[in-house]
N, CA, C and O atoms as a printed pandas DataFrame, in Angstrom:
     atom_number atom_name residue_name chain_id  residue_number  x_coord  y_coord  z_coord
0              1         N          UNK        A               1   39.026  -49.286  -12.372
1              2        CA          UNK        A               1   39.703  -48.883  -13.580
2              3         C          UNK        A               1   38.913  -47.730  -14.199
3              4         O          UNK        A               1   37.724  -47.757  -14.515
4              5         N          UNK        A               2   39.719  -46.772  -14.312
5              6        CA          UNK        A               2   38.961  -45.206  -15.264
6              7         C          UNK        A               2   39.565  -45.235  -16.485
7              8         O          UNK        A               2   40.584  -45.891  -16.703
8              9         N          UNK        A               3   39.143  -44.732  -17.093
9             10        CA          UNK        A               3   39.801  -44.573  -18.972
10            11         C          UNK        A               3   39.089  -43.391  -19.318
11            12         O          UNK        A               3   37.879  -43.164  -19.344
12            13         N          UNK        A               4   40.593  -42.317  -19.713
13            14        CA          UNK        A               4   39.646  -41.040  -20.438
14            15         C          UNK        A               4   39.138  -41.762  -21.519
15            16         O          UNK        A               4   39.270  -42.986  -21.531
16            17         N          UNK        A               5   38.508  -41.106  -22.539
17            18        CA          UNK        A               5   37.071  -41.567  -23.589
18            19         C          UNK        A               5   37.988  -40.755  -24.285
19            20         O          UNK        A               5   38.557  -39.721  -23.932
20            21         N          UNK        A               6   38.045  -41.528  -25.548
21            22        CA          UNK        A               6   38.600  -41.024  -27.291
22            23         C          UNK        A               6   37.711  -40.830  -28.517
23            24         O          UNK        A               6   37.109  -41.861  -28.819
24            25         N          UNK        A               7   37.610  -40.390  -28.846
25            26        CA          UNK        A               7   36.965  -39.484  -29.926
26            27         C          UNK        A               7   37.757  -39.117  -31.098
27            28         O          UNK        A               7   38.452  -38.107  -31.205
28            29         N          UNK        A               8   37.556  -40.178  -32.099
29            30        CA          UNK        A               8   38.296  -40.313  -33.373
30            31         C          UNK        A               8   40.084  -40.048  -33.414
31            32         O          UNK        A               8   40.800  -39.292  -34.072
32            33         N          UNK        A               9   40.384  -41.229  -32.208
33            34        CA          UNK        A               9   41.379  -41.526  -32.078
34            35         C          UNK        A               9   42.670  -40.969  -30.911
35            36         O          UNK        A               9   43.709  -41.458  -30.467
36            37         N          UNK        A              10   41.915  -39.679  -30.737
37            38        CA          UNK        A              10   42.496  -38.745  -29.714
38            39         C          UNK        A              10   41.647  -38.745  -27.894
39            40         O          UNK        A              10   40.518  -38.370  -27.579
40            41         N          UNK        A              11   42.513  -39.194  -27.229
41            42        CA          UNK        A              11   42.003  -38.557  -25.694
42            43         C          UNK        A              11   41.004  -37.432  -25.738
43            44         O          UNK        A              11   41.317  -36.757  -26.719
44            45         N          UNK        A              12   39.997  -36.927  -25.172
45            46        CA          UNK        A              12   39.314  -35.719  -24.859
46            47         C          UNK        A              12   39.464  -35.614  -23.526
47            48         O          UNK        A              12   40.106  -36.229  -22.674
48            49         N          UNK        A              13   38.419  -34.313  -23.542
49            50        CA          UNK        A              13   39.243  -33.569  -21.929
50            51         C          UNK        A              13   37.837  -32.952  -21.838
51            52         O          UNK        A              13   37.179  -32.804  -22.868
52            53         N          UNK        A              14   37.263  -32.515  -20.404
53            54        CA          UNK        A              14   36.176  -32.425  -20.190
54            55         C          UNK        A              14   34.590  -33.038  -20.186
55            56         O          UNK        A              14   33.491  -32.604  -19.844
56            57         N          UNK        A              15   35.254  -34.640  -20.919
57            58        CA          UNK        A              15   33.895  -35.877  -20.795
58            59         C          UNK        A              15   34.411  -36.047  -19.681
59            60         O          UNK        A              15   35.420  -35.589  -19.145
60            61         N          UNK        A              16   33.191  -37.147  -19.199
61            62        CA          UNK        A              16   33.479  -37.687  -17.975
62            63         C          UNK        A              16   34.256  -38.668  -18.766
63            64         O          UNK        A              16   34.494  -38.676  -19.974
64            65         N          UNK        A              17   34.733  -39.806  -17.478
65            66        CA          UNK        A              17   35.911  -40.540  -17.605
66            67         C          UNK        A              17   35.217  -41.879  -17.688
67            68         O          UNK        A              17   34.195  -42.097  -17.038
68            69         N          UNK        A              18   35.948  -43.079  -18.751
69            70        CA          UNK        A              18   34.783  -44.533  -18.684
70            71         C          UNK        A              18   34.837  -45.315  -17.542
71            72         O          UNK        A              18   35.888  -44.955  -17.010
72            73         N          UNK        A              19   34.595  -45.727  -17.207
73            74        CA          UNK        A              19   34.805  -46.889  -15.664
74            75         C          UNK        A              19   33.871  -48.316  -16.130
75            76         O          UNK        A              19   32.970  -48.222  -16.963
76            77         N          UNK        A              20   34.228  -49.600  -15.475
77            78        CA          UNK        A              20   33.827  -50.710  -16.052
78            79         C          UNK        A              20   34.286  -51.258  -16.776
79            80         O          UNK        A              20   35.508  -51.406  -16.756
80            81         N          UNK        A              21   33.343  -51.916  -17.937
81            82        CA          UNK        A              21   33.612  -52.852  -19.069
82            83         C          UNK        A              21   33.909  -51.356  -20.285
83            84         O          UNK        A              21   34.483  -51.535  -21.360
84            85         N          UNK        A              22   33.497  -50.241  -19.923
85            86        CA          UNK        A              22   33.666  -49.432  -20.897
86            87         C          UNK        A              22   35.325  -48.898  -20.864
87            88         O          UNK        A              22   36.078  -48.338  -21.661
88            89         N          UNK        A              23   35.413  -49.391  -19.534
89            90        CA          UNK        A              23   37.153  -48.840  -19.308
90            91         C          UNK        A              23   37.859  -49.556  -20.152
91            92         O          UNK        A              23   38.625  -49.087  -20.994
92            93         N          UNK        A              24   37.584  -50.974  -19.920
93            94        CA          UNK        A              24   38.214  -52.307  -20.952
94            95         C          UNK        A              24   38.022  -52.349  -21.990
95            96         O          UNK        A              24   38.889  -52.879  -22.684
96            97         N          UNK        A              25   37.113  -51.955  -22.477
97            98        CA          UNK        A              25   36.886  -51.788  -24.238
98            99         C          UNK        A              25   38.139  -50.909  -24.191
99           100         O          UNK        A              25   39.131  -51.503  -24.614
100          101         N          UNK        A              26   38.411  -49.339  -23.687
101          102        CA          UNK        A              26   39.073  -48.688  -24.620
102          103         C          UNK        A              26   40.629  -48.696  -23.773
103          104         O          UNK        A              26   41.458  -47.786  -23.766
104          105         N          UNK        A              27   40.701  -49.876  -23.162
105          106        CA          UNK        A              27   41.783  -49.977  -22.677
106          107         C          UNK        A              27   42.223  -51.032  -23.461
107          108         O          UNK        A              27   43.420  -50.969  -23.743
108          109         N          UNK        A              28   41.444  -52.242  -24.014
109          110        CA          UNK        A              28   41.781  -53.260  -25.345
110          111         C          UNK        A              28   42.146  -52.137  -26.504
111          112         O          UNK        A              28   43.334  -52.045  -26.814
112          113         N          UNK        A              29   41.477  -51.539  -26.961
113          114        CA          UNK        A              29   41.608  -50.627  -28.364
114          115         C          UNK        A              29   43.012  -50.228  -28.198
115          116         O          UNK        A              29   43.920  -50.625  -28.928
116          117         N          UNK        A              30   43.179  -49.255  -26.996
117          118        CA          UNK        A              30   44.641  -48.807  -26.944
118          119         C          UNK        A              30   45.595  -49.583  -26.852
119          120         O          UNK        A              30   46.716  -49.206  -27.194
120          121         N          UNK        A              31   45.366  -50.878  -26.358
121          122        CA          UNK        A              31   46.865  -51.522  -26.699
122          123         C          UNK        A              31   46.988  -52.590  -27.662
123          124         O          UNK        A              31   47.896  -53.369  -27.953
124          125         N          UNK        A              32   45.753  -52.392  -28.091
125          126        CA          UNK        A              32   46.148  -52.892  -30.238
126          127         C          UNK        A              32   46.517  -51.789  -30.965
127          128         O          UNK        A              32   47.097  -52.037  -32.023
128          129         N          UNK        A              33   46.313  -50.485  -30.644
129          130        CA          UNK        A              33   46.463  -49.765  -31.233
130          131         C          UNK        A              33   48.047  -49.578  -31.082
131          132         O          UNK        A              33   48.681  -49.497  -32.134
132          133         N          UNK        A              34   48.622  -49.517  -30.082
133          134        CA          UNK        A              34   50.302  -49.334  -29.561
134          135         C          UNK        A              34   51.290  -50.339  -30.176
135          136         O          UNK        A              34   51.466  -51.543  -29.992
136          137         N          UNK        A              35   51.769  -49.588  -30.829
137          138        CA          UNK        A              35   52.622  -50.710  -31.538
138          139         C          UNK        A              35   54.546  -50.794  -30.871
139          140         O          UNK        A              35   55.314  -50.053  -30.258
140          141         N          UNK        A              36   54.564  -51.916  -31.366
141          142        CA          UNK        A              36   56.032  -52.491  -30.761
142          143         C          UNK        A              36   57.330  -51.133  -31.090
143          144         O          UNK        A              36   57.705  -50.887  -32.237
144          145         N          UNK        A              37   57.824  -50.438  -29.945
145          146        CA          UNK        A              37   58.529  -49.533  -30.243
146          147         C          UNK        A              37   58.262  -48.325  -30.381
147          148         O          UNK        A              37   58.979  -47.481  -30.917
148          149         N          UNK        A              38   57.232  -48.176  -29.913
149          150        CA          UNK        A              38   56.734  -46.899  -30.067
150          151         C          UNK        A              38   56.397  -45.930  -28.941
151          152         O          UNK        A              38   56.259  -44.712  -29.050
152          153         N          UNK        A              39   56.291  -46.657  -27.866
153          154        CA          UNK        A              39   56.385  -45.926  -26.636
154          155         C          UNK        A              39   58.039  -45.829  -26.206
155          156         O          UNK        A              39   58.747  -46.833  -26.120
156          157         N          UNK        A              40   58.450  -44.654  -25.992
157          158        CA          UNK        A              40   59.670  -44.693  -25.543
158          159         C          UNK        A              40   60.312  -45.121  -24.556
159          160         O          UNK        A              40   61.515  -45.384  -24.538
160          161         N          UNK        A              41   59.192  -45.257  -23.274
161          162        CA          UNK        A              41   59.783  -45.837  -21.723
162          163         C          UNK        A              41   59.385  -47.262  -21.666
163          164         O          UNK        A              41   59.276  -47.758  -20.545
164          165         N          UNK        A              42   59.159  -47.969  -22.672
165          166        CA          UNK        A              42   58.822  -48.991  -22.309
166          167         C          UNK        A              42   58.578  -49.966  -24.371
167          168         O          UNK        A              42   57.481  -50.301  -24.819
168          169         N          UNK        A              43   59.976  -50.155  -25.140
169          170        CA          UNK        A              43   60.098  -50.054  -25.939
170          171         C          UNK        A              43   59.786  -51.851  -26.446
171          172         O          UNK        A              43   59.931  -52.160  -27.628
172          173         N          UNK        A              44   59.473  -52.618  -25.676
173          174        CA          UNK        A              44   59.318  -53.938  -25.886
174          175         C          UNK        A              44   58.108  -54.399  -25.989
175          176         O          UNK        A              44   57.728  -55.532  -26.285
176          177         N          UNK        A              45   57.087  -52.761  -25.534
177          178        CA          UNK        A              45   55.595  -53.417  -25.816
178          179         C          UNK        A              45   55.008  -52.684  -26.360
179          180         O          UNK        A              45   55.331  -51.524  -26.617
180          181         N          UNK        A              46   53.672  -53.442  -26.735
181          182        CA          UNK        A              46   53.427  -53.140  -28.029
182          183         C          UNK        A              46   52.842  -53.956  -29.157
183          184         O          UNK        A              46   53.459  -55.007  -28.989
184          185         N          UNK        A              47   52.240  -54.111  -29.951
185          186        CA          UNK        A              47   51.979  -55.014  -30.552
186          187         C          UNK        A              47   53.163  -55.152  -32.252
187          188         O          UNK        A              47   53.662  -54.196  -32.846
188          189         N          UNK        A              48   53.249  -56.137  -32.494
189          190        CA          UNK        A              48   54.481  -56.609  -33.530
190          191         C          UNK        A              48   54.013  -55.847  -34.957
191          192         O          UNK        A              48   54.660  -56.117  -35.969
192          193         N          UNK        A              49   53.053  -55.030  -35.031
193          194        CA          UNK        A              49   52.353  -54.794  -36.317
194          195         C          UNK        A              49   53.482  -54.657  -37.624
195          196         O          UNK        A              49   53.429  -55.289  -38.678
196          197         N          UNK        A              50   54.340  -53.806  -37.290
197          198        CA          UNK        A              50   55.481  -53.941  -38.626
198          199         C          UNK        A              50   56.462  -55.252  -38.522
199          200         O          UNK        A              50   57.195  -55.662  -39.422
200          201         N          UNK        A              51   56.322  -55.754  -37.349
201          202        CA          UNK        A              51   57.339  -56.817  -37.364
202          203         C          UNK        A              51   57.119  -58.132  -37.646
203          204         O          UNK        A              51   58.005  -58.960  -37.858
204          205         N          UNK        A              52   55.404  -58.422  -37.652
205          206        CA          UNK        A              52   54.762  -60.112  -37.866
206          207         C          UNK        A              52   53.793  -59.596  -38.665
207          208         O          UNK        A              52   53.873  -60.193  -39.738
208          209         N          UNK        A              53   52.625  -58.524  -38.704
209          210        CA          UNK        A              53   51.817  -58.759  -39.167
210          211         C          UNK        A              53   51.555  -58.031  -40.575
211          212         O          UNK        A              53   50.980  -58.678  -41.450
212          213         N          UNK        A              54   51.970  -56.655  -40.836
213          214        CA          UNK        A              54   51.561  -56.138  -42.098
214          215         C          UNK        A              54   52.761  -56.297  -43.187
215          216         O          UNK        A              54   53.904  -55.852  -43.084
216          217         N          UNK        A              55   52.322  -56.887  -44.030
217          218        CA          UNK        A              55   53.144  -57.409  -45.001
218          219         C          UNK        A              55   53.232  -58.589  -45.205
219          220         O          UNK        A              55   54.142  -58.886  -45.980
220          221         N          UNK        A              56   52.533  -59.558  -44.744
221          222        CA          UNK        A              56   52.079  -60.695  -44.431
222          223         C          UNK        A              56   51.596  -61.238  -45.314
223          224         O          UNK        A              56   50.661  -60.529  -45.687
224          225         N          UNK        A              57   51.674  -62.227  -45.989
225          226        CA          UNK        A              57   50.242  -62.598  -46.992
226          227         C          UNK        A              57   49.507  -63.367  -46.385
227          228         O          UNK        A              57   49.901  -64.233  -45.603
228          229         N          UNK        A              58   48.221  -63.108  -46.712
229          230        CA          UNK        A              58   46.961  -63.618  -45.844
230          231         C          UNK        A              58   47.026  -65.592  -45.972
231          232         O          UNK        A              58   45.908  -66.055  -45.742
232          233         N          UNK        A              59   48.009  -66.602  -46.256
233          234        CA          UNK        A              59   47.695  -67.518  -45.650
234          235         C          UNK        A              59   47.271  -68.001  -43.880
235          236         O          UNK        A              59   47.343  -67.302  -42.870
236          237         N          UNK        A              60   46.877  -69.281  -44.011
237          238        CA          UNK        A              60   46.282  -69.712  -43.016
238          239         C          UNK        A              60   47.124  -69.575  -41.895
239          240         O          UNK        A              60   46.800  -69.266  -40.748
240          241         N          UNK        A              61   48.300  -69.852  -42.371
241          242        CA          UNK        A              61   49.502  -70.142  -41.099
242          243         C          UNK        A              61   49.760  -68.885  -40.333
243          244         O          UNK        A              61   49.702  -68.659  -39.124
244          245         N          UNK        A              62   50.095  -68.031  -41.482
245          246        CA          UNK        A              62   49.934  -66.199  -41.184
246          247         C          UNK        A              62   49.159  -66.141  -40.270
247          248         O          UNK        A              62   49.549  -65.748  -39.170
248          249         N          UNK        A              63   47.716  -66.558  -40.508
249          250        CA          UNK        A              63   46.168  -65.768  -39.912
250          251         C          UNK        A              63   46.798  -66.248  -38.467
251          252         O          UNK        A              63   47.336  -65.443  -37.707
252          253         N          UNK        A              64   46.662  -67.716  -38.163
253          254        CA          UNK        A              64   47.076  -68.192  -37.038
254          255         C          UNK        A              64   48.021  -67.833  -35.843
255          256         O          UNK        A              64   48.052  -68.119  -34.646
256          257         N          UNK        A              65   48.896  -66.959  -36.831
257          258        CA          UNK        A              65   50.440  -66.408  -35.814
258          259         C          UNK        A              65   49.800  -65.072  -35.539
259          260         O          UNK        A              65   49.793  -64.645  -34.385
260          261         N          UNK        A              66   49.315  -64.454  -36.427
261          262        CA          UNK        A              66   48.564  -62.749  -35.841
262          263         C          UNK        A              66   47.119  -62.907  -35.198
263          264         O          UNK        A              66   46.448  -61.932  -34.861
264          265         N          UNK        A              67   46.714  -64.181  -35.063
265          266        CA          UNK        A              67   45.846  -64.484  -33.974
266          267         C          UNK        A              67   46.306  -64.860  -32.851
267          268         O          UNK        A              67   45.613  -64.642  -31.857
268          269         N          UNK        A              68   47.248  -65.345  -32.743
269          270        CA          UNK        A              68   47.799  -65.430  -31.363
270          271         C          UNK        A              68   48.416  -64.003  -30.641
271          272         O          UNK        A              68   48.265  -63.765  -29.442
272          273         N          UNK        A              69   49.009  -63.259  -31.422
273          274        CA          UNK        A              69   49.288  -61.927  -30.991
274          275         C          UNK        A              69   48.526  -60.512  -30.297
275          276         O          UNK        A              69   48.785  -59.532  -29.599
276          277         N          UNK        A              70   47.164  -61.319  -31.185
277          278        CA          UNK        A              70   46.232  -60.148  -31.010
278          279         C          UNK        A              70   45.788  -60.482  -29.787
279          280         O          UNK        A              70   45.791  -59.728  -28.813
280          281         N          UNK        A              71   45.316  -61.849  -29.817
281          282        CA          UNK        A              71   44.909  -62.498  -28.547
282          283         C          UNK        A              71   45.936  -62.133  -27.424
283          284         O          UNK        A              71   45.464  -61.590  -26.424
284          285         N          UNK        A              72   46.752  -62.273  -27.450
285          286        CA          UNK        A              72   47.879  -62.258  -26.347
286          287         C          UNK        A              72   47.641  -60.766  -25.847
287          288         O          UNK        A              72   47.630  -60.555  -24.635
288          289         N          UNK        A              73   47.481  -59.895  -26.605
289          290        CA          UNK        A              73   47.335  -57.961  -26.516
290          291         C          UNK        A              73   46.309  -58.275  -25.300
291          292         O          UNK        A              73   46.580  -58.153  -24.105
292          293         N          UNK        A              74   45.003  -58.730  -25.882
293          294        CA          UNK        A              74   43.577  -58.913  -25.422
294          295         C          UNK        A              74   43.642  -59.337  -24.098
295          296         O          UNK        A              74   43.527  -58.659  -23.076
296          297         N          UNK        A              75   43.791  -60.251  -24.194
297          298        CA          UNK        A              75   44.681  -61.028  -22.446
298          299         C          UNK        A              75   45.490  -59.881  -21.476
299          300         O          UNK        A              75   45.113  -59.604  -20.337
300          301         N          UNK        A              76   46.242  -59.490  -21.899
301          302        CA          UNK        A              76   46.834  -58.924  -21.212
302          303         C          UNK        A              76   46.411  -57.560  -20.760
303          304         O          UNK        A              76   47.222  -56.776  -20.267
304          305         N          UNK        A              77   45.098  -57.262  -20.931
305          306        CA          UNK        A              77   44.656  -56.001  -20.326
306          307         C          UNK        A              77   43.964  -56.459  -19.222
307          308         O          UNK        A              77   43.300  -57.495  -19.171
308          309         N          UNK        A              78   44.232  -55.227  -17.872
309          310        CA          UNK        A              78   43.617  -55.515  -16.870
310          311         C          UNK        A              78   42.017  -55.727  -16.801
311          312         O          UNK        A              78   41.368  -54.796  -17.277
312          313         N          UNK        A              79   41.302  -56.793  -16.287
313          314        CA          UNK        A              79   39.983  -57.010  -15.892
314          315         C          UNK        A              79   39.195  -57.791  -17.458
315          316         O          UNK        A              79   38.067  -57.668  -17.934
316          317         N          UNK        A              80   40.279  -58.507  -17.853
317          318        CA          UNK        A              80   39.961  -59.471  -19.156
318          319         C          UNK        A              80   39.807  -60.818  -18.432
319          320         O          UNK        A              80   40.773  -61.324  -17.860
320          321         N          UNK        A              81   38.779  -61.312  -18.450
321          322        CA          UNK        A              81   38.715  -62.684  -17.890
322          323         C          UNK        A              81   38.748  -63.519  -19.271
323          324         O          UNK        A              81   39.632  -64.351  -19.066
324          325         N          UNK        A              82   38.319  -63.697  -20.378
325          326        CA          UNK        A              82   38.471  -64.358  -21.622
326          327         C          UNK        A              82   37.709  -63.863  -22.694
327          328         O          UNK        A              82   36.771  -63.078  -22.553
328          329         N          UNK        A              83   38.289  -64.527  -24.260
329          330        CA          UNK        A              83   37.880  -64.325  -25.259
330          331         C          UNK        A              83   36.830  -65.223  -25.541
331          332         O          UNK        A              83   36.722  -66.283  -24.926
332          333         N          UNK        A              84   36.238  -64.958  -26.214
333          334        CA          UNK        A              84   34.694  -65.540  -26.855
334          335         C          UNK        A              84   34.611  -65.379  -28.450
335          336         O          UNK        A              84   34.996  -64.431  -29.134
336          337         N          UNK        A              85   33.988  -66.600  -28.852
337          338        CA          UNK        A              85   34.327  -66.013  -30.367
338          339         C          UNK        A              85   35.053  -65.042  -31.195
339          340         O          UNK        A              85   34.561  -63.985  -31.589
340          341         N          UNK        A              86   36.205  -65.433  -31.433
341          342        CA          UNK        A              86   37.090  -65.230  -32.294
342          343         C          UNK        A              86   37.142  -65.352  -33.281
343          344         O          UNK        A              86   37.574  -66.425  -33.702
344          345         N          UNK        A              87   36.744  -64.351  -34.178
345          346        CA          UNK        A              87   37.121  -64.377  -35.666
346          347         C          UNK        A              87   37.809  -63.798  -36.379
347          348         O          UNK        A              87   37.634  -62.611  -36.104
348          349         N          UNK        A              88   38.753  -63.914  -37.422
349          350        CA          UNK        A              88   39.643  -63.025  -38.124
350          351         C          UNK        A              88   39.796  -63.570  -39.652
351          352         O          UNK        A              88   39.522  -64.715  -40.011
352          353         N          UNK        A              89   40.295  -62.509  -40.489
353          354        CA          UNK        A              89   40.402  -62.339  -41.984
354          355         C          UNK        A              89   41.811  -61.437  -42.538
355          356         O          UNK        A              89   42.181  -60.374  -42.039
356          357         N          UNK        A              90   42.353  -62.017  -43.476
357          358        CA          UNK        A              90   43.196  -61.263  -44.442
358          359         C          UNK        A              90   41.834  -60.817  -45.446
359          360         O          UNK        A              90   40.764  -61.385  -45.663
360          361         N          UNK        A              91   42.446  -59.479  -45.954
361          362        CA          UNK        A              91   41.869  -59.391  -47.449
362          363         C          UNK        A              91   43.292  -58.240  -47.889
363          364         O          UNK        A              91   43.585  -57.088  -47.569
364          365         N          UNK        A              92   43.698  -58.937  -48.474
365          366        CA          UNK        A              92   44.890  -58.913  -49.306
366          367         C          UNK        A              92   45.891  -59.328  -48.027
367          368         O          UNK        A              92   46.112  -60.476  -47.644
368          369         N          UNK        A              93   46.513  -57.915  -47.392
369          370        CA          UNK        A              93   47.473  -57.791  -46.623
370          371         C          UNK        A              93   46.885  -57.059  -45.707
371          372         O          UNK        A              93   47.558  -56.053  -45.480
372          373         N          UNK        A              94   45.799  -57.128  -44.996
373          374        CA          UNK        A              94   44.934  -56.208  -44.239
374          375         C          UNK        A              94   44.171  -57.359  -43.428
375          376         O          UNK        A              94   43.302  -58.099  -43.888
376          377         N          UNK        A              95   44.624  -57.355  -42.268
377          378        CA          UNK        A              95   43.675  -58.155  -40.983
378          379         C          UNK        A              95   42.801  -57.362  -40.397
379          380         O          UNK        A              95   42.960  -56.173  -40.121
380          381         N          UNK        A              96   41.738  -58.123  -40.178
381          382        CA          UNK        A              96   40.979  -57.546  -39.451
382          383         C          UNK        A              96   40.176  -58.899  -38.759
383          384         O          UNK        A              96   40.002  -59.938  -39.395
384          385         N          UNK        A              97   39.723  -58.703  -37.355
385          386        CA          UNK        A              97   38.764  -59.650  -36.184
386          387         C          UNK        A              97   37.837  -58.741  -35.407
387          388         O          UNK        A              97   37.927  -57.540  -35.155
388          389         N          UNK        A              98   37.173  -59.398  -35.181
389          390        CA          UNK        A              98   36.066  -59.432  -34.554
390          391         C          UNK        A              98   36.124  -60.743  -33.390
391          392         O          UNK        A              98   36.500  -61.892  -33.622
392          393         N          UNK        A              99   35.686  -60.246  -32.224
393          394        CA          UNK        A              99   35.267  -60.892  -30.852
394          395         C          UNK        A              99   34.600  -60.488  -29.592
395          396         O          UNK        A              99   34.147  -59.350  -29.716
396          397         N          UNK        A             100   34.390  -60.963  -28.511
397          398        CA          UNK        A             100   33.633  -60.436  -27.722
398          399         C          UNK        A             100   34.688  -60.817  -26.861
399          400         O          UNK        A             100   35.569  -61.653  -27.063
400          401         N          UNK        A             101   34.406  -59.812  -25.481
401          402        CA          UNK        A             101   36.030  -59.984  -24.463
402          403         C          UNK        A             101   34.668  -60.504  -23.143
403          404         O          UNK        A             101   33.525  -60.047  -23.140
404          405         N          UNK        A             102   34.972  -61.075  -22.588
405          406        CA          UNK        A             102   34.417  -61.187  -21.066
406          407         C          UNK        A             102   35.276  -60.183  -20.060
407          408         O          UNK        A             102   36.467  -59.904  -20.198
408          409         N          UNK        A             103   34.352  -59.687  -18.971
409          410        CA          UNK        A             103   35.645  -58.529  -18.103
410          411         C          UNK        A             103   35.145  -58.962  -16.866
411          412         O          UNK        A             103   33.974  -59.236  -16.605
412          413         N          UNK        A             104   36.095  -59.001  -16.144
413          414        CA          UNK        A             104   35.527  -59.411  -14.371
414          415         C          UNK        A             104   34.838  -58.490  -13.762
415          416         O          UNK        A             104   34.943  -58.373  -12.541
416          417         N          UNK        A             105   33.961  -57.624  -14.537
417          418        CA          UNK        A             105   32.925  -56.450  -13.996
418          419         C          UNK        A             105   31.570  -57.267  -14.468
419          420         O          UNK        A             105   30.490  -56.757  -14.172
420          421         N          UNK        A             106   31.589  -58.669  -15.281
421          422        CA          UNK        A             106   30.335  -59.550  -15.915
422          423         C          UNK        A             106   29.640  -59.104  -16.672
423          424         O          UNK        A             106   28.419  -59.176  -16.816
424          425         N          UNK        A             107   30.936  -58.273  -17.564
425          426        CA          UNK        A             107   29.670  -58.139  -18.882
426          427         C          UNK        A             107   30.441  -57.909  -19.712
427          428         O          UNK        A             107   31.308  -57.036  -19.672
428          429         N          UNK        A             108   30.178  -58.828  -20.762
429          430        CA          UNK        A             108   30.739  -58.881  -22.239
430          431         C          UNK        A             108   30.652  -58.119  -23.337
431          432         O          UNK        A             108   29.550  -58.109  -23.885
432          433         N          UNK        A             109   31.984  -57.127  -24.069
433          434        CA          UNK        A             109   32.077  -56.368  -24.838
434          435         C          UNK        A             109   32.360  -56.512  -26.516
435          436         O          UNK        A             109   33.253  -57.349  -26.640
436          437         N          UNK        A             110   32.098  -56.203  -27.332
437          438        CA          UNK        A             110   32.335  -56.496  -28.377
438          439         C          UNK        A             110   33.753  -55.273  -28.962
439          440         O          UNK        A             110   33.650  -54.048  -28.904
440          441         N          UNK        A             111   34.930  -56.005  -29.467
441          442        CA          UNK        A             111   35.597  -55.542  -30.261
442          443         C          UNK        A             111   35.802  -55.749  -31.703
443          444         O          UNK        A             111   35.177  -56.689  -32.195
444          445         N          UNK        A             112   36.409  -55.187  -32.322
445          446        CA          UNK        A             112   36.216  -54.853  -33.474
446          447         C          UNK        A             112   37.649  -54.013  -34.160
447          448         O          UNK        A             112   37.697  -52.783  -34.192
448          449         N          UNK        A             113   38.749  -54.881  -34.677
449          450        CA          UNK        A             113   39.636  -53.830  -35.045
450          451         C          UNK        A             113   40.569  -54.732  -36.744
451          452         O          UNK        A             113   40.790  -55.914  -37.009
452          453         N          UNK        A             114   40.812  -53.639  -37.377
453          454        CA          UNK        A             114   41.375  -54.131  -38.604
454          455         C          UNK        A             114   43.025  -52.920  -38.992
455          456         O          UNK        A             114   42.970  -51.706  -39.188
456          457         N          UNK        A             115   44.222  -53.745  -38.990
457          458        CA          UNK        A             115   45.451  -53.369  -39.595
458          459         C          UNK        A             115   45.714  -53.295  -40.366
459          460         O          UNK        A             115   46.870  -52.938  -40.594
């Protein structure tokens, strides 16, 4: 697995390219970052962000349903063997988690993302 390298949010051109657990970090980032409907060839994926999670009020039940979502994102990137400590927060209408991903390259990454 290769992954061009992003730099305040945008692809660059002329780094080298990530390979590894560094591929999976920014191959997790990008598809939390992709939201439901927004890619045109492929309009069903994506993460639900306007559709489950922002606008939400931060109860427990809430936290629980946009933890399963995020998780589900997480999972579903290639060379994710599992999640490890999982944590997440409302503060107001704003989620944000923290966790560490395991990758079948054996070495564990830390993410870090807030909506």
């Amino acid at each position: 697995m290769i992954y061009r390298p992003m730099v305040g949010g945008d692809y660059t051109m002329g780094l080298p390219f990530l390979s590894g657990a560094d591929a999976v970090k920014q191959a997790i980032n990008t598809r939390l970052k992709l939201l439901m409907n927004e890619w045109w060839e492929q309009m069903d994926d994506g993460l639900p962000l306007f559709q489950h999670i922002l606008g939400v009020k931060g109860h427990p039940d809430s936290l629980r349903a946009v933890d399963l979502l995020v998780q589900e994102r997480i999972m579903g990137t290639p060379h994710v063997s599992r999640i490890v400590d999982f944590q997440s927060s409302y503060d107001g209408r704003a989620y944000s988690c923290q966790c560490s991903v395991e990758t079948t390259f054996g070495e564990t990454i830390p993410i870090t993302t807030t909506f």
